[in-house]
N, C-alpha and C positions, 0 to 999 in steps of 0.2 A: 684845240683842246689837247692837253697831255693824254697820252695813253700809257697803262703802269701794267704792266708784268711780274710773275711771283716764281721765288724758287723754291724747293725746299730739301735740306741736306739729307733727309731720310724718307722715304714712303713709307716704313715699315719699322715701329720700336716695340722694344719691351718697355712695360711701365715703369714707371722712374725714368725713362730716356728723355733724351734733351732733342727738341726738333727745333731748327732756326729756320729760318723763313726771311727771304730778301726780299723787297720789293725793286724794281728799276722802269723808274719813271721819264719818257720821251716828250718831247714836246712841249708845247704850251710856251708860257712864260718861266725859265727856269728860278728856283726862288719864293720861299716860303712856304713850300708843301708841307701842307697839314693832312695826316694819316688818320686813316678811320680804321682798326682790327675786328674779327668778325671771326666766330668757331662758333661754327653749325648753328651761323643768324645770330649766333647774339655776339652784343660789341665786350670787346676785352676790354673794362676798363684800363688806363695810364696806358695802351698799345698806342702811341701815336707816332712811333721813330720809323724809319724807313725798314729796320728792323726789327722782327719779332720773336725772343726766345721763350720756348713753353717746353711744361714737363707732363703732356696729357695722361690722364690717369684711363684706365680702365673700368669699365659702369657692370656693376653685381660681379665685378670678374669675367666677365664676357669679352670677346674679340673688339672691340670698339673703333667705327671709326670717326674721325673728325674732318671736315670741312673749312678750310682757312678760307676767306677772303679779306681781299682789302680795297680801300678806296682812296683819292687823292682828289682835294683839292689845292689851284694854287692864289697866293696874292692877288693877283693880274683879273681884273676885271671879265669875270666869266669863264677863266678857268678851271675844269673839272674834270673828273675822270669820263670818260669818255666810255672803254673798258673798266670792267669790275673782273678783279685777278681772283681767278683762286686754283686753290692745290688741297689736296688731303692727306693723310696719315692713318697708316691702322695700327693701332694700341695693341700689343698681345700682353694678357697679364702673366706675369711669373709664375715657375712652379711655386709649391708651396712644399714643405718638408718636414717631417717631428722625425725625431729619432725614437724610437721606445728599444727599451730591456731590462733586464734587471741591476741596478742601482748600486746593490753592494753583491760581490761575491768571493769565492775563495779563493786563494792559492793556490795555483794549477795550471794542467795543460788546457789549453782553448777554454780559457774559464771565464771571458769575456763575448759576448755574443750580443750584436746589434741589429736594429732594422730598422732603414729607411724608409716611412711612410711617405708614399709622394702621393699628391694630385695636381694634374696639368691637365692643362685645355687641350693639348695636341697626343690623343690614347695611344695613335698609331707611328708618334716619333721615336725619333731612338732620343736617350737621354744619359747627359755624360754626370755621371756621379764621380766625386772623390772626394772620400772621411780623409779628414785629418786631425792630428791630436796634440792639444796646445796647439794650435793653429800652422799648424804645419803637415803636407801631405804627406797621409802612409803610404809607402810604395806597393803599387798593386790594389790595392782597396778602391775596386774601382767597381764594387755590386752594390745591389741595396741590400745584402746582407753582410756584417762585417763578424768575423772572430780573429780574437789574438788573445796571447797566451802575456798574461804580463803580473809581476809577483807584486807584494804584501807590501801597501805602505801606509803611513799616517795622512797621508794628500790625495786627496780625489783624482784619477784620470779624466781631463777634459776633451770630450769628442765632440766637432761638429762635423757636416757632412755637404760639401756643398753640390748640388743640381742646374744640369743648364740644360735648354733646348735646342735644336738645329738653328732656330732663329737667332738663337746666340741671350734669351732672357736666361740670368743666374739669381740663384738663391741659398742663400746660406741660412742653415738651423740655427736653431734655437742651441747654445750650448748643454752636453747631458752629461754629466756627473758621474762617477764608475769607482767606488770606492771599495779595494781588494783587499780584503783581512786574511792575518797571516792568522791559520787552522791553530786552534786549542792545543795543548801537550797535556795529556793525563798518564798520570805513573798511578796504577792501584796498590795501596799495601793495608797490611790489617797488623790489627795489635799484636794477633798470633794467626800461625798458619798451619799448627798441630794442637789440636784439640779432645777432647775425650767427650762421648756421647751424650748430649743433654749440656753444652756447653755454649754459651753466648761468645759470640766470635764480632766484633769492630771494623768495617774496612773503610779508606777513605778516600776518594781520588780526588787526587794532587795534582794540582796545574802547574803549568811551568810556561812562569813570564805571561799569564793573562788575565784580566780582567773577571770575575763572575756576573756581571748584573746581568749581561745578557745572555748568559747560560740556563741549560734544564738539561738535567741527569736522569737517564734513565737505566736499570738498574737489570740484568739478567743471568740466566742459571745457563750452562752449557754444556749439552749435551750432544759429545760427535760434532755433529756441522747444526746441531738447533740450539738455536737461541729462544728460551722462553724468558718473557717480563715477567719481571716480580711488579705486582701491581699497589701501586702506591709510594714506591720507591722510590722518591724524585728530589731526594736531599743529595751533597756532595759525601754524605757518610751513611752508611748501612749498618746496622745491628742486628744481626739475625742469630739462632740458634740449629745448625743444620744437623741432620738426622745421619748423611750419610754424607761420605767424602762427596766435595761440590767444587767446580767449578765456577768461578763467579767474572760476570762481563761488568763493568761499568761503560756506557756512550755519553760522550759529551757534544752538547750541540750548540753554536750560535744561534738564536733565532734571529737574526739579522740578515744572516748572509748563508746559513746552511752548512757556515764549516764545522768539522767533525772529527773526532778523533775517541779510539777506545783504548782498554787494558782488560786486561784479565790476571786474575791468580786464583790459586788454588787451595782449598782446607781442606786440610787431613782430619777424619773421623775418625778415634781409635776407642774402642771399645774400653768400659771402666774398667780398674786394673784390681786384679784380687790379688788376696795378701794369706802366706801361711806363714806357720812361724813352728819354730823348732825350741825344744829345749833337752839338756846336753842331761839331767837328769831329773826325776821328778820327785826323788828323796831322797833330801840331804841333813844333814845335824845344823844346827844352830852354827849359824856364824857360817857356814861352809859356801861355797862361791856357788852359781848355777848362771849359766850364760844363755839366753834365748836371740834365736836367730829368724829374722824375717824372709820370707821370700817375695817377691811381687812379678807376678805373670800378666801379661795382654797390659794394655792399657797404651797411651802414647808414649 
């Protein structure tokens, strides 16, 4: 009777991995062995070649192992296996990885900030991480926390980050989007900026080169180093009547991304202007000239 032997190119994969498996069969009548495959008792269906490639998976994610055997018989009148071959395999399943952060943010130093969520079966291994952007590795980004500093554009930054174990399982993210908007320009001005007491004064801030939809203006008085809001205030233009010379803040904010940008300028309050008036005499003949002269004190 033949007797059949098994090899197998790996004891030990990550999932996804590729394990072969040899049979070499002695004896008997050499000539039309017919193969029987077999993973932990049950038969593989179409395994009938002398070789068997499999790509075992992993069960709930757990360490997993598998059990090969295999069997032969041959042509030849009472030929059989004699020996039943087997080997096994342990499955390790993959890390697993999200990125999280925030999505859009602004122009600036270290305005990008990432975090690699992992979970893995092995708490106590070390694990080699490296982001790379557009698919390419950043030098040095080798934490599960990543910052970099990178400016304003219409195109999304694309980060993934990929993770491997001592056993050598990798995994690559899920791709995450990082889209940096270049900050607001607000210039403040008003229709006037010297005024007389009890006077309605217009101010308006003026963007430069951006979009409003995703804008909210909020509006305040400046005093020293305090900012008070004016409450209600939350148009691109202000109309107010100030009592006394004022400093005025406008803040412009993206609600998308947090960029930000202010101005200020300043109204002058001047007090109403009074008026005398002179004249050169106060009786004169018919027909004789008299000249009156105005004066105007305080006022702007």
């Amino acid at each position: 009777d033949p007797t059949i032997a098994v090899s197998i190119n790996h004891s030990v994969i990550c999932e996804g991995g590729e394990v072969i498996l040899t049979s070499n069969v002695t004896g008997g009548v050499t000539g039309g062995e017919v193969y029987t495959w077999y993973k932990n008792d049950v038969i593989i269906p179409g395994a009938v070649s002398a070789v068997l490639v499999d790509y075992p998976a992993t069960v709930n994610n757990d360490i997993t192992k598998y059990i090969y055997r295999v069997e032969v018989s041959q042509t030849a009148a009472g030929c059989a296996s004699v020996v039943v071959a087997k080997d096994s395999v342990l499955v390790n399943p993959n890390p697993t990885v999200v990125i999280s952060g925030d999505p859009i943010v602004c122009t600036g130093t270290d305005n990008i900030t990432l975090h690699a969520n992992i979970n893995d079966q092995y708490l106590t291994s070390n694990l080699g991480i490296q982001w790379r952007l557009f698919n390419t590795n950043i030098s040095g980004a080798t934490n599960v926390n990543y910052t970099g500093t990178y400016t304003g554009s219409d195109n999304p930054y694309v980060f993934t980050v990929v993770v491997s174990n001592p056993l050598g399982c990798v995994t690559t993210s899920a791709p995450f989007e990082v889209l940096v908007n270049i900050p607001p320009v607000v210039e403040l001005t008003s229709d006037e900026t010297n005024i007389c007491a009890g006077g309605p004064v217009t101010m308006t801030a003026n963007l430069v080169d951006y979009n409003a939809p995703d804008l909210i203006y909020r509006w305040f008085t400046v005093n020293g180093s305090t900012d008070t809001p004016i409450y209600g205030a939350t148009e691109s233009t202000l109309t107010i009547t100030p009592a006394t010379t004022t400093i005025y803040k406008v803040q412009v904010t993206q609600t998308t991304s947090g960029c930000t940008d202010n101005d200020t300028i300043r109204i002058n309050v001047n007090e109403d202007p009074t008026i005398a008036v002179t004249i050169s005499q106060d009786t004169i003949c018919e027909g004789g000239e008299v000249i009156l002269t105005s004066s105007i004190t305080s006022g702007g």
